[in-house]
N, C-alpha and C positions, 0 to 999 in steps of 0.2 A: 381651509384646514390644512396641517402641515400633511404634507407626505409621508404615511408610517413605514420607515425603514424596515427590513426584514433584519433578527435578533439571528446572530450565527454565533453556535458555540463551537471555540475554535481548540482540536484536543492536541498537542504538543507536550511532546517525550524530548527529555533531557538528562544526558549524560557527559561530564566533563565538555561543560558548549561555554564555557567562559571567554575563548576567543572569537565566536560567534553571533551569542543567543542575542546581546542587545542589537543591531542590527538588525537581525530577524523580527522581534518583537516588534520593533519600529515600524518596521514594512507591513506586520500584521495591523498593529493598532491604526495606521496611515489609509487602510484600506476603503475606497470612498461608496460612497451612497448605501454603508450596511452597518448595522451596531453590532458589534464585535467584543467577544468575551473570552478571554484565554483561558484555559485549563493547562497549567504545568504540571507533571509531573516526572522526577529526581531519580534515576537511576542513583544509588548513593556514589557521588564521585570524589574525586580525588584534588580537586581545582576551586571546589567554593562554589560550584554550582547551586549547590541550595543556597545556601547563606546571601546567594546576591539575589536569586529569584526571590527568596522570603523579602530582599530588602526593596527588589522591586514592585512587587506585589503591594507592598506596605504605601507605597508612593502612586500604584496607578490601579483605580476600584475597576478597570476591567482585565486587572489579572488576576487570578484565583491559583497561589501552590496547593496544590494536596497533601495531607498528610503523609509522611512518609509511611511507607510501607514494604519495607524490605529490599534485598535486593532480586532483581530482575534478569540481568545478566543479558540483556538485548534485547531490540526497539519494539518488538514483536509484544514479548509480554507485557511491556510497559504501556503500549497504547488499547492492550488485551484490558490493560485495570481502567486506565480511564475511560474508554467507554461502558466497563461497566460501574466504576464508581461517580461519574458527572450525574449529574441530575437535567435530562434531556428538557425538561417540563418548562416551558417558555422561551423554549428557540423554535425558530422555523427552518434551520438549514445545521446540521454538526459538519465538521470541516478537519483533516487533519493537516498537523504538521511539524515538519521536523524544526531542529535547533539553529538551522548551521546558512537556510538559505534566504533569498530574497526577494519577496513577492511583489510583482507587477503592483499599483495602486489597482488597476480594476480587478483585479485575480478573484472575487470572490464577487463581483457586479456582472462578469462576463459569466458564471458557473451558475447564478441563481437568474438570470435573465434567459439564460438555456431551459433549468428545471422548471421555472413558472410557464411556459411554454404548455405544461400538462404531458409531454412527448415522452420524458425523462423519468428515473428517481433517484437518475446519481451522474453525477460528474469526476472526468477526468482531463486533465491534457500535457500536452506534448510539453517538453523543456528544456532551457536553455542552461547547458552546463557549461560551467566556468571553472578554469584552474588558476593559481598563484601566476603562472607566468603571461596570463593575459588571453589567452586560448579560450576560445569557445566556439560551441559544437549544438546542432540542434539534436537534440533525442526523439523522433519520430517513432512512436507510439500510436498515434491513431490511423493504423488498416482498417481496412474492413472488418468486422467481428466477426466468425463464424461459429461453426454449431457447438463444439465443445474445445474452444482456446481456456476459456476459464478455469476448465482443470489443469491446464497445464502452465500458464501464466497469468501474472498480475496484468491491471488495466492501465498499467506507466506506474510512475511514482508515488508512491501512499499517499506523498504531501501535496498532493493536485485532491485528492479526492473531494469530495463536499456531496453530502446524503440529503435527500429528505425526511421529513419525521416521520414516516411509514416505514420507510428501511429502516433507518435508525433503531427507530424502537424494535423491530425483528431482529437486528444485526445484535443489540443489547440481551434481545430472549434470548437467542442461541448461545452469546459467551456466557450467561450465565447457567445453562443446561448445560454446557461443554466445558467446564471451566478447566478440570484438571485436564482432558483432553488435549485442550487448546494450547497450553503448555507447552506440547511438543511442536506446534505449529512456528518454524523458522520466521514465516513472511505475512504480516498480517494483510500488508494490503492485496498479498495472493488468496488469504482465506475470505477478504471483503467480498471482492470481485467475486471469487467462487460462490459464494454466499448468494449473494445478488441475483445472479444469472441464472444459477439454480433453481432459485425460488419466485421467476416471473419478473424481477425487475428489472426496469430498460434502464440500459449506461447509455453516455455519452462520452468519446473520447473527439476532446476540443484538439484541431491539427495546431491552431495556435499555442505556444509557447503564452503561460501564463507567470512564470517566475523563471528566477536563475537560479538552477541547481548547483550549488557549493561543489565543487570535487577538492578533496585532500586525503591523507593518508589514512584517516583513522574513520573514513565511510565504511557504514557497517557494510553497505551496497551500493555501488558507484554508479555509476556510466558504465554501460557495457559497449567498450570503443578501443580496437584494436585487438591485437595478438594475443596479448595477458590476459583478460579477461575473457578468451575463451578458452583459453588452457585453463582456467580455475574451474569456468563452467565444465571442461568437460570433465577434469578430477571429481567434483562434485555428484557428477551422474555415475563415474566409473565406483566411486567409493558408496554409490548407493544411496546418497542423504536424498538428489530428488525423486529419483522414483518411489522411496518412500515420505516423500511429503507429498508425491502425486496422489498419492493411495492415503494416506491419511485425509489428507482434503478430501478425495472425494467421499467418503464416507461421513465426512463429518457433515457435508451441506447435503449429504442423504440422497447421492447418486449412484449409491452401488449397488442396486437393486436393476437399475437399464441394461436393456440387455444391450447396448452396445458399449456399457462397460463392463459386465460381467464376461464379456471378449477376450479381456485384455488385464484387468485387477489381481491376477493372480501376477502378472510381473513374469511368467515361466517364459522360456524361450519360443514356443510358438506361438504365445500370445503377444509379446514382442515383436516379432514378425509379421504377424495381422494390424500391429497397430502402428507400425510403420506405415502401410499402405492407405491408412489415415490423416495422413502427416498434412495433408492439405485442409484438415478440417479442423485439426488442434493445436496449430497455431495461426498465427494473422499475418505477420512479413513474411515475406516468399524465400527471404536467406534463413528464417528459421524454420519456413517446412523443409528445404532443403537439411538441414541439421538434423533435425527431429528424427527425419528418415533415416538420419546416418546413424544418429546414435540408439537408436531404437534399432536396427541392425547389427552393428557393434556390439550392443548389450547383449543380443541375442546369441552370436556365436560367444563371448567372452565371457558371459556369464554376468549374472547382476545380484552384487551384498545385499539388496533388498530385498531379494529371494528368503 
């Protein structure tokens, strides 16, 4: 008897990826020993993005476009609709991914050869970023986990992630109880993770590099590698949007009730100060608990717009 592959529906957001998406698609549909299902859906863009997914689609029965549906305005809400508009019911594994990069052949035989293990119910891993001039950089992402990093960061890159149908369909309950909520949430695959960890489910973050991360100008979120990209991060904290996407997530996966974030939830300058001295349990690299501590200090004397 043949050997029954596992069915993975794989969910990919697109926005002006016309110089990308076929590529990408390739390396999805190329992917070995899994039967593979795409779910696009079209930010409306400005390059023919739909017009060529529709015409791809039309040519290959394991791509499915979505109906359009307005516009979205970034990746977050758009992978918000497709997991709640896909129909989960005859896969064994959903998978995200973006437009732009390029997955390993095993990328999705190494992630469910992990999850059948029974260990797991969700996978992530580490990646290889690529620029135009031939550069490349590993993204190490798999630390150690500890006790409350998921409120404060994603598990690596969305487009590594791959769920089981038990998450899945929870991760599906909750956008749909949350929907207008969810809206405000910047980083989906921060609210996954958050979601997950929250609610009893074990991740795995693979130290292996399973794709190469595209880097170019119009990444909604990069590589976080060099000088630039912490000067944005830390505008970003100083102007208030993460500590209030800290505080939104955690509410939303239904942790603000702990008392060891009722500490700290109010965002005020002594609670800041307290959760600084945390800094080793809320993140997972040891140059980000250093950070954490800074600017969780910093906030505290200079004040935080999220107040």
């Amino acid at each position: 008897m043949p050997v029954k592959r596992p069915k993975i529906a794989v969910l990919l957001a697109a926005y002006n990826g016309m110089q990308w998406i076929e590529e990408q698609l390739a390396s999805i549909l190329n992917q070995q020993s899994v039967d593979v299902t795409v779910y696009i859906s079209v930010d409306p863009s400005t390059d023919d993005t739909e017009a060529w997914c529709a015409a791809y689609a039309a040519d290959h029965a394991r791509v499915v476009l979505l109906p359009a549906a307005g516009t979205f305005g970034g990746a977050s809400r758009n992978f918000f609709r497709l997991i709640r508009d896909v129909d989960f019911d005859g896969y064994d594994f959903i998978a995200f991914a973006d437009q732009d990069d390029v997955w390993h052949a095993d990328k999705l035989e190494r992630a469910i050869r992990v999850l059948n293990t029974g260990k797991y119910t969700a996978y992530s891993s580490n990646v290889t970023a690529f620029w135009p001039n031939g550069r490349t950089q590993l993204l190490d992402k798999a630390q150690p986990q500890v006790t409350w990093d998921f409120l404060f960061e994603a598990a690596g890159p969305g487009c590594t992630y791959v769920f089981g149908k038990s998450l899945a369909a929870s991760l599906k309950a909750s956008i749909l109880a949350n929907w207008q909520q969810l809206q405000e949430v910047s980083l989906h695959d921060w609210y996954c993770y958050a979601f997950a960890r929250s609610h009893g489910y074990t991740w795995f973050i693979d130290p292996l590099p399973t794709m190469q991360y595209r880097q170019h100008e119009r990444n909604q979120v990069g590589a976080n590698t060099g000088i630039n990209p912490l000067i944005a991060r830390y505008k970003t904290i100083h102007d208030g949007w993460w500590f209030s996407q800290v505080r939104l997530i955690t509410c939303l996966v239904g942790q603000s009730s702990d008392p060891f974030v009722q500490d700290w939830l109010r965002l005020g300058r002594r609670q800041l100060l307290k959760l600084s001295l945390s800094a080793w349990k809320c993140r997972r690299r040891v140059r980000d608990k250093v950070f954490f501590f800074c600017i969780c200090c910093a906030t505290a004397v200079i004040g935080n717009k999220a107040e």
